[in-house]
C-alpha positions as CSV (number, residue, x, y, z in Angstrom):
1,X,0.0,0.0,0.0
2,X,1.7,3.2,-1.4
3,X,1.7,6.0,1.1
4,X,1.7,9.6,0.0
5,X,1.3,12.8,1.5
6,X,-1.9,14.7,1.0
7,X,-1.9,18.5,1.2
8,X,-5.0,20.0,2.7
9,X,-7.5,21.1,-0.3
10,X,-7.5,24.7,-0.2
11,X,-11.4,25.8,0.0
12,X,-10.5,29.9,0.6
13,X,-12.9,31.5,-1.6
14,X,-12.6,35.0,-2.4
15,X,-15.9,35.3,-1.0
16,X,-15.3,33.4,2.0
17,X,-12.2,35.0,2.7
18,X,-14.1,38.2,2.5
19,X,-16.0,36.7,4.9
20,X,-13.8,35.5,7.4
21,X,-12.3,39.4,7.3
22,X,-16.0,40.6,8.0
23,X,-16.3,38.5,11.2
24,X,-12.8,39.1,12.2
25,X,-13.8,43.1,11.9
26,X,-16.6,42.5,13.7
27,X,-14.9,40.8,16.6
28,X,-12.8,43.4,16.9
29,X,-15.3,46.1,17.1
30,X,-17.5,44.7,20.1
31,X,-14.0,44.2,22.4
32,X,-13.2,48.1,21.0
33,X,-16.7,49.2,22.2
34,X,-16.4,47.4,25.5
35,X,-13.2,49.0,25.8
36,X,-13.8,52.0,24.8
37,X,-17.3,52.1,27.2
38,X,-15.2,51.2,30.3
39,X,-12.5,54.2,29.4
40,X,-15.4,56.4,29.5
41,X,-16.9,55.2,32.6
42,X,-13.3,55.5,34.5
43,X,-12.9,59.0,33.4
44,X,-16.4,60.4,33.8
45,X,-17.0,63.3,36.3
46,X,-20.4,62.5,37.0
47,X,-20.2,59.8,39.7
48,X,-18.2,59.5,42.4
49,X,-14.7,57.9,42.5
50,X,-15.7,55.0,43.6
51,X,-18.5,54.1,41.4
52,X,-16.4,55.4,38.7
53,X,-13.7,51.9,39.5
54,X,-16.2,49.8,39.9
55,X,-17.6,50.9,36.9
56,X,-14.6,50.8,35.4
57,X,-13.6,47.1,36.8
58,X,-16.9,45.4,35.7
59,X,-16.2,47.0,32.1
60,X,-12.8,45.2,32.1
61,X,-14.4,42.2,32.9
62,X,-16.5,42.9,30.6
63,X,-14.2,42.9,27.7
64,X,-11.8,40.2,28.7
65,X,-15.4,37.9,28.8
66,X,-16.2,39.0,25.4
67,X,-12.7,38.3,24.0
68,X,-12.3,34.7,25.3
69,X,-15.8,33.9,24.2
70,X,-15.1,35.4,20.4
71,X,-11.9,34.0,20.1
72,X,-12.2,30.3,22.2
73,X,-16.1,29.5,21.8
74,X,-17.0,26.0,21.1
75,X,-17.6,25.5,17.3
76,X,-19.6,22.9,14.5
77,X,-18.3,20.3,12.6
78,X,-18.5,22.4,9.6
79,X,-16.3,25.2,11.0
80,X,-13.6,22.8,11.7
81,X,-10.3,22.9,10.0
82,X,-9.6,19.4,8.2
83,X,-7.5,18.3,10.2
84,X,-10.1,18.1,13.2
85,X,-12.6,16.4,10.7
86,X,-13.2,12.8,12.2
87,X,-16.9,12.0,12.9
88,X,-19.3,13.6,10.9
89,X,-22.1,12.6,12.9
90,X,-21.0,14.6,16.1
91,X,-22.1,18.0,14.8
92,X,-21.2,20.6,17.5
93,X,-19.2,21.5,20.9
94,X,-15.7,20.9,19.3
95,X,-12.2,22.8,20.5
96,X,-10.4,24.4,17.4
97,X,-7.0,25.9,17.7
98,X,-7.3,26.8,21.4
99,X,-4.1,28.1,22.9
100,X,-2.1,25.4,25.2
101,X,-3.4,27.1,28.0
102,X,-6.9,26.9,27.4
103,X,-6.4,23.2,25.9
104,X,-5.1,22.4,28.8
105,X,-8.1,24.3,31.1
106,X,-10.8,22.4,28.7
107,X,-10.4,19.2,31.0
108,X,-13.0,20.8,33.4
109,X,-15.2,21.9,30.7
110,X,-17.7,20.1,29.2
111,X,-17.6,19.7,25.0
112,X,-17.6,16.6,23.0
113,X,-14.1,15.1,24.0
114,X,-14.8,15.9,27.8
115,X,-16.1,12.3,28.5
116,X,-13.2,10.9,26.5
117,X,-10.7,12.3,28.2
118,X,-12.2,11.3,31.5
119,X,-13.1,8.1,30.6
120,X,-9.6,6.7,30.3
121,X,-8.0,9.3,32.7
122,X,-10.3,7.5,35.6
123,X,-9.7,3.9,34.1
124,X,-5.7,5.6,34.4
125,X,-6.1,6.0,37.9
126,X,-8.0,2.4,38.6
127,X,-5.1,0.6,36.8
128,X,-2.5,2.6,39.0
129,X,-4.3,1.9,42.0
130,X,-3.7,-2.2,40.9
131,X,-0.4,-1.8,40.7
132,X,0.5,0.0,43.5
133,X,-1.8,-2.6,45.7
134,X,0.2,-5.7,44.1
135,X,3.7,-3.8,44.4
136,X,3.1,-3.2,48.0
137,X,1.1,-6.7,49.2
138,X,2.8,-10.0,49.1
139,X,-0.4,-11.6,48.4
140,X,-2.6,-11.7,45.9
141,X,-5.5,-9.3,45.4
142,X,-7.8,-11.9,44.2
143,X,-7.9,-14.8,46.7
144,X,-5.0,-14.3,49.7
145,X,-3.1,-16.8,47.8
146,X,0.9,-15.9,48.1
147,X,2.2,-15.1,45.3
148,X,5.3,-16.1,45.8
149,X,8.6,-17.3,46.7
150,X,11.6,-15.0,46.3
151,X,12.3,-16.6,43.2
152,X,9.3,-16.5,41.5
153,X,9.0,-13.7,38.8
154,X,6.2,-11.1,38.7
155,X,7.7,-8.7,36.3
156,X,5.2,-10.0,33.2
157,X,2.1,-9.6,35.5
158,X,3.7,-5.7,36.2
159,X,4.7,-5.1,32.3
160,X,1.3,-6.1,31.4
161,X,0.3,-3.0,34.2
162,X,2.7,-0.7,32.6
163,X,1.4,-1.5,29.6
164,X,-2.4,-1.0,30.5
165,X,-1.5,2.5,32.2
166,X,0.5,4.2,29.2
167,X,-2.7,3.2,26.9
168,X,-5.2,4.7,28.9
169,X,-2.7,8.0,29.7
170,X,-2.0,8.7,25.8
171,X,-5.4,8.3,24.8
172,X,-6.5,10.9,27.7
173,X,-3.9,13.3,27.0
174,X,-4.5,12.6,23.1
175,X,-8.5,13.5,23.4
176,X,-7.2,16.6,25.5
177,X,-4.8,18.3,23.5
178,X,-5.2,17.3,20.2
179,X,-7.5,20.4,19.1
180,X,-3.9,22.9,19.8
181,X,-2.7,22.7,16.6
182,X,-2.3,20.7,13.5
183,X,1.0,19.0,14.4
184,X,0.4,18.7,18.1
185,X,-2.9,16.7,16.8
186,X,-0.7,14.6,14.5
187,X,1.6,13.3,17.4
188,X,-1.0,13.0,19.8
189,X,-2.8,10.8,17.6
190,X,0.5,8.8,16.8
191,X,1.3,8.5,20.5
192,X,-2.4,6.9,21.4
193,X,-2.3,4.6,18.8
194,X,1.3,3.4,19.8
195,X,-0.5,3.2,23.5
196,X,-2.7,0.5,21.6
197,X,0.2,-1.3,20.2
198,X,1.6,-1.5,23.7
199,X,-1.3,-2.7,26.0
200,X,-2.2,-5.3,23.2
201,X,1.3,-6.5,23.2
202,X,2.0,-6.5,27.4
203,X,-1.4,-8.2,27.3
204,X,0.3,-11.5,26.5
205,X,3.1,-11.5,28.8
206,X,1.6,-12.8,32.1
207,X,-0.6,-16.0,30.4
208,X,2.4,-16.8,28.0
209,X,5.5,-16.5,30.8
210,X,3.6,-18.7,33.4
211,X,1.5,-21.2,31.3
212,X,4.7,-21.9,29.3
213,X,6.9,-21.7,32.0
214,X,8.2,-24.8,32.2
215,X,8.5,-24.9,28.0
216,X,11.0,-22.2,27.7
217,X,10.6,-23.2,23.8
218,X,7.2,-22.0,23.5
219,X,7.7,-19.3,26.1
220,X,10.1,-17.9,23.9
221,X,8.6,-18.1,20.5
222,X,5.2,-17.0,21.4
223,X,6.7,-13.6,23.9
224,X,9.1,-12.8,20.7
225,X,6.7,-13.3,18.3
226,X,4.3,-10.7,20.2
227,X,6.7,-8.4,21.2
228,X,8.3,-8.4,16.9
229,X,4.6,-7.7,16.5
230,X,4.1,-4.9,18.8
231,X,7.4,-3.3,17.4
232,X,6.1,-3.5,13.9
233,X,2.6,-1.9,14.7
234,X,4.1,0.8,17.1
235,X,6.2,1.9,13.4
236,X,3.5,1.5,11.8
237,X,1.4,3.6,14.0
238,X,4.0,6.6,13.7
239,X,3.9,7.0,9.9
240,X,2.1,10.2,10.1
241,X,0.3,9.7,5.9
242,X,-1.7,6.2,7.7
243,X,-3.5,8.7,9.9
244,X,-5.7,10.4,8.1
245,X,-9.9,9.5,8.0
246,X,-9.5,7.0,4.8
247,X,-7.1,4.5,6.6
248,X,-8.9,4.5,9.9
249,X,-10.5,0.9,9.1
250,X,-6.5,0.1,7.9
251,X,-5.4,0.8,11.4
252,X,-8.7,-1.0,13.2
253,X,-7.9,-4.4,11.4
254,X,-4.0,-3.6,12.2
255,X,-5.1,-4.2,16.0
256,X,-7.9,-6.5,15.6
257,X,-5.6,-8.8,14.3
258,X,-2.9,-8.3,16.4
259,X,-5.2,-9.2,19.3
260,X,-6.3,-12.1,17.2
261,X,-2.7,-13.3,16.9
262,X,-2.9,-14.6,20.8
263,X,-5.7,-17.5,19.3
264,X,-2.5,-19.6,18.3
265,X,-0.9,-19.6,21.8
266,X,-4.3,-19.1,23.3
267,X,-5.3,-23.0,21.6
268,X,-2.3,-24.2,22.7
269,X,-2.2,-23.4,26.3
270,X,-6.5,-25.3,26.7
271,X,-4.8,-28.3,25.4
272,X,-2.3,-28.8,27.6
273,X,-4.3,-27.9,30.3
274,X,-7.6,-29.0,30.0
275,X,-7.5,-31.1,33.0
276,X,-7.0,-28.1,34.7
277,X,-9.8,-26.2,37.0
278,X,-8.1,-23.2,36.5
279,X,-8.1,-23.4,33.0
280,X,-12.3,-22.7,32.5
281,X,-11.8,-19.8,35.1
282,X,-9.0,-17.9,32.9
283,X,-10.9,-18.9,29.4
284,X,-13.9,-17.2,30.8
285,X,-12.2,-14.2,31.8
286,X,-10.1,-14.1,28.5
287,X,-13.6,-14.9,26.5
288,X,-15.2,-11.9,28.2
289,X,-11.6,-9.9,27.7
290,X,-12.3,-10.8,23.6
291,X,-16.2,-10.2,24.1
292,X,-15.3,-6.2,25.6
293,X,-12.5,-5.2,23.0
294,X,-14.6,-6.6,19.6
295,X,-18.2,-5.3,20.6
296,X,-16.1,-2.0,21.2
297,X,-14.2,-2.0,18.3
298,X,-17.1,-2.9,15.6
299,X,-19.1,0.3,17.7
300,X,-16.2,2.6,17.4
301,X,-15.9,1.8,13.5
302,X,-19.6,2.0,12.8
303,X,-20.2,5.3,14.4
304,X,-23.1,3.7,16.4
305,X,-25.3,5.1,17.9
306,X,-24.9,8.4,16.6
307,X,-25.2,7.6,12.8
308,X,-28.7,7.1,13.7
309,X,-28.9,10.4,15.3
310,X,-26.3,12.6,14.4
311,X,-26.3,15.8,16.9
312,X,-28.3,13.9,20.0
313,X,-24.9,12.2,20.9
314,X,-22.7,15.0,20.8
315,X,-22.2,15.0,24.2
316,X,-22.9,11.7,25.8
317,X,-22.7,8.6,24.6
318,X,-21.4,8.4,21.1
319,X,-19.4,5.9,19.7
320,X,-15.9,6.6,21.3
321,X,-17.2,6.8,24.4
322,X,-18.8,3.1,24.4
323,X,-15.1,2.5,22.8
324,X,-13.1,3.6,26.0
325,X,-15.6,1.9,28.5
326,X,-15.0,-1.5,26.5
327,X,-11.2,-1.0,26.5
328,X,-11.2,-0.7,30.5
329,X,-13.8,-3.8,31.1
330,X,-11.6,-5.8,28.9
331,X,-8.2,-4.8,30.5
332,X,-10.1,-5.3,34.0
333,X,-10.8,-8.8,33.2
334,X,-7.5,-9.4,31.1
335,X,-6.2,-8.1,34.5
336,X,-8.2,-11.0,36.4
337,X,-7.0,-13.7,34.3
338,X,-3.7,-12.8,34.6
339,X,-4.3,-12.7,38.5
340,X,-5.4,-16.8,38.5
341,X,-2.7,-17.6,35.9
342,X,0.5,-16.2,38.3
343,X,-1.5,-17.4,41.7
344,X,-1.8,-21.3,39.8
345,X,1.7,-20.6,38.7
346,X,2.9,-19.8,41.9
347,X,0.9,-22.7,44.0
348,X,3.2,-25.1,41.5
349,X,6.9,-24.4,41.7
350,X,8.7,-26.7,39.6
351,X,8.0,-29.1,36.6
């Protein structure tokens, strides 16, 4: 697939760019009023002093109100610039070329990317509460079972955490600051979608490094064969042409089937353990884990609901909202899997 860059179609008008001059003059002409109304109310002999600075304070209010909400007001899809163009079913309340400090500031306001940002910033915080709780307990969270010897290894239990945490943190600070600028949009983007890459890979280490643990073989071919696959879609993800609207369903399937890839080691591990109790409690959690990320995905790529109602989902409950709460139930219950793997693991030392 050849990859090119695209320069933005130019769609200035002479007429619109007389426009855009029109609306910029007018702007300027209600914060020159305001101004000039509060210069006339601090100078005015007719009132006492202090009237005259209170006057003269609630006019300066006044105009620094008026020029915020000119310049920074919440705009519709059609005003966006193209690089903000995404959804065209979510038709107003979107951030356009805000200022970093305002970006930044938008976190407590409410507009179309509020819940997005929240979303994964909360399932953030959840994550880093789990690994700070299993960093500081020597048993398990789940079932009091300890976890283990000095010699047993809980790092791929931890990268899988690590992992978790820096998706959920990139696509928060990706939803927040991504209507700064153009190029600020274009690595945010990159960075959440290498997030992806990285929870989807660290997703395999704790089921592979303790069900294979005593076939170092397998152990090693399946880990390197996730983690050369997690390399190659994180490279992917930063080839700034492959994010543009047309190759959104490109990179979908790129981590669809990358999450698909764990069926081979996945298969592998029921058979040799069938016999196992344990086994039916991680295949339900891993079932459910595959359940979350696909019914997410397949909303996120069919704009549902708000294809059916484009507008009445602006603000709640569009489709990369459902996304995000699916990626956090399925990490949760990855996360519990991984938790009866390491605690069966751990309960038999030894081959």
């Amino acid at each position: 697939m050849g990859c090119t860059t695209h320069k933005p179609t130019t769609t200035n008008s002479p007429l619109r760019q007389q426009q855009r001059s029109e609306s910029v003059l007018e702007k300027r002409a209600v914060v020159k009023e305001v101004t000039v109304s509060t210069a006339s109310a601090s100078s005015s002999g007719d009132h006492p002093s202090s009237s005259s600075s209170t006057q003269a304070g609630d006019g300066k209010k006044k105009k620094i109100w008026v020029t915020i909400k000119e310049q920074y007001e919440l705009v519709e899809y059609q005003a966006l610039p193209d690089y903000l163009r995404d959804n065209e079913y979510i038709l107003k309340y979107y951030r356009a070329d805000w200022p970093l400090k305002h970006t930044l500031l938008s976190i407590f306001s409410v507009h179309n990317e509020t819940l997005n940002i929240w979303t994964h910033l909360v399932g953030f915080a959840i994550f880093l509460a789990l690994t700070i709780y299993a960093a500081v307990n020597d048993e398990s969270i789940a079932a009091g079972v300890p976890v283990a010897p000095a010699e047993f290894a809980r790092w791929p239990f931890f990268v899988f955490l690590l992992g978790a945490m820096t998706c959920l943190l990139t696509s928060s600070t990706s939803h927040l600051l991504s209507c700064h600028s153009r190029s600020v949009s274009s690595l945010m983007w990159r960075l959440d979608y290498a997030g992806i890459a990285v929870m989807i890979a660290t997703s395999f280490y704790p089921p592979i490094y303790y069900v294979f643990h005593c076939q170092p073989l397998w152990q090693f071919v399946y880990l390197a064969g996730i983690t050369l696959f997690g390399i190659g879609a994180v490279f992917v993800t930063v080839i700034p042409c492959l994010h543009s609207p047309k190759f959104r369903i490109f990179r979908t399937m790129l981590f669809v089937s990358m999450g698909l890839s764990g069926v081979i080691p996945g298969a592998h591990a029921v058979v040799q353990n069938w016999n196992m109790p344990m086994c039916f409690v991680v295949l339900g959690y891993e079932l459910a884990m595959v359940v979350f990320y696909l019914s997410g995905t397949l909303v996120y790529a069919a704009r549902i609901p708000e294809r059916w109602k484009p507008g009445f989902f602006d603000i709640a409950g569009h489709s990369h909202q459902i996304f995000h709460v699916m990626v956090i139930l399925g990490a949760y219950a990855h996360y519990k899997a991984a938790l009866v793997v390491m605690e069966w693991r751990a309960s038999t030392i030894g081959c």
